[in-house]
N, C-alpha and C positions, 0 to 999 in steps of 0.2 A: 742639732740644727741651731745655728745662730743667727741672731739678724742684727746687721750694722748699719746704722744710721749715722748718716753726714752731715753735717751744716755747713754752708756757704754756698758760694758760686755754682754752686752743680745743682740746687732746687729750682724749680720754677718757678718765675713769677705768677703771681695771682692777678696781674691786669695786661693790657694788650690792647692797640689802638689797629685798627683798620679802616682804610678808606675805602670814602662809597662817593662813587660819581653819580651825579643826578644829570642825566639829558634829559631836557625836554623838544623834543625834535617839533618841526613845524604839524600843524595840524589841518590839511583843508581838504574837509570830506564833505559832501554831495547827496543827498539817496533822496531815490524817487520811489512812490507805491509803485502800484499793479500799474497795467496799460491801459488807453483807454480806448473806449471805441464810440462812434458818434456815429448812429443811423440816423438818415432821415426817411421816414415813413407817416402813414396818414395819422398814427397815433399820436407822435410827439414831435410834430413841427410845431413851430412857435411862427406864426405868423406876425409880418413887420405893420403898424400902424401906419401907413402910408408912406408918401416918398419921405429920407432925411438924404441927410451927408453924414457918411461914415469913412474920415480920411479924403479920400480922392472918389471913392466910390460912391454915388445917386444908390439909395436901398428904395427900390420902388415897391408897390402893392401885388409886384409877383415875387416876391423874394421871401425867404424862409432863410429860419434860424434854430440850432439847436444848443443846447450850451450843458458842461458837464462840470461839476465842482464836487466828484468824490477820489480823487487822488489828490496825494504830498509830497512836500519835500522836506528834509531836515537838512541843516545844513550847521557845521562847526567849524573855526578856522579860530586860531591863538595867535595869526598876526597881527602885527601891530602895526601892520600898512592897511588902507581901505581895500576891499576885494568888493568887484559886483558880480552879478549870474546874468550869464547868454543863454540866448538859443537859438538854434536855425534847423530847417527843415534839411534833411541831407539830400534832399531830390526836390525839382520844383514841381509844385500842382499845375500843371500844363492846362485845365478849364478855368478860363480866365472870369467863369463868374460863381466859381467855388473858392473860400477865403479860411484860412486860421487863422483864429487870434489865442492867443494865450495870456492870463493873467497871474500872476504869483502877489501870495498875501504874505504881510509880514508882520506884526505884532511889535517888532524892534528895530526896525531899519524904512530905509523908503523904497516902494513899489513903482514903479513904473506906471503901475493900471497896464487895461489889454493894447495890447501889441500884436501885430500880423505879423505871421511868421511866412520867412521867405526862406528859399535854400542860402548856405551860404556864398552859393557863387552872385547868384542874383542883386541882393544887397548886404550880405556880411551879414553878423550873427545882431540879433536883435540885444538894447541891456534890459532886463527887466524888475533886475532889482541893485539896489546899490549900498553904499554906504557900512560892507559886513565888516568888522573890523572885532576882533576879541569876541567872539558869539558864537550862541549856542540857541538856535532856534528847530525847534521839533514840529512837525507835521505842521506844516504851515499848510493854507489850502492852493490848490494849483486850479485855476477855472479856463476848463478851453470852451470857443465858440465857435462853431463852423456857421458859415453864410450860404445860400446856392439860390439858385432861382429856378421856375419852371422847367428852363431852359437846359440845366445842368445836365450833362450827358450821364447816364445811370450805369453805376460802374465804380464798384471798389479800390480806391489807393491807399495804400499806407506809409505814408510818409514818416519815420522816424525823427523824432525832435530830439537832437543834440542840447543837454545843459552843460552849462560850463559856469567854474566857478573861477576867477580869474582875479589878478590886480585890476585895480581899477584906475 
């Protein structure tokens, strides 16, 4: 048995270059907790302190309220245009003396504060936060309130609330 050994042109090299592409695609994601649900019953109504002004609406001394601040949102977007978040009711609440409002908190950007949410055919999607630009906020708090009166006919809806995270 022999063994022949070459030098030159026919060894391989010992280095070697390869390219790496880096994307970084755009990033604008959204997430909501669980659902929520808002009974009103004799346990945990909140009773209003006499008449105010809420918007356009008189909240008189028969009027009740209940309000829920254990869901979130997280939300991330890497553009470097401002983005805000909507929302709109996908169907209207046809008792005209039952009301949502919705609040989103934010730690880094500007809120809104609460806002009544309508369908979007009614008045277009509500903004309720603005200014998202480069961010990364987690579990922020989401607080709904529902409004009704004595009056409010008794009877379950479920309106689903569209968020939308959008150019601003």
């Amino acid at each position: 048995m022999s063994v022949v050994l070459m030098a030159g042109s026919a060894m391989a090299s010992n280095t070697d270059d390869q390219a790496v592409t880096l994307d970084v695609q755009a990033i604008e994601e959204l997430e909501l907790s669980a659902a929520v649900i808002l009974t009103f019953n004799a346990t945990n109504l909140e009773a209003f302190e006499g008449p105010r002004v809420s918007g356009d609406y008189v909240i008189g001394k028969d009027d009740f309220q209940i309000t829920d601040a254990n869901s979130t949102y997280s939300v991330t977007t890497n553009s470097p245009d401002s983005q805000k978040i909507t929302a709109y009711l996908d169907t209207a609440i046809t008792a005209a003396d039952l009301k949502l409002y919705v609040a989103l908190a934010s730690e880094s950007v500007t809120s809104e504060g609460e806002v009544e949410l309508t369908s979007v055919v009614t008045a277009g999607p509500a903004t309720l936060v603005t200014g998202l630009k480069q961010i990364a906020d987690f579990e922020q708090v989401i607080t709904y309130r529902a409004t009704a009166t004595v009056a409010t006919p008794v009877a379950p809806i479920t309106p689903v609330v569209t968020f939308t995270l959008i150019d601003a």
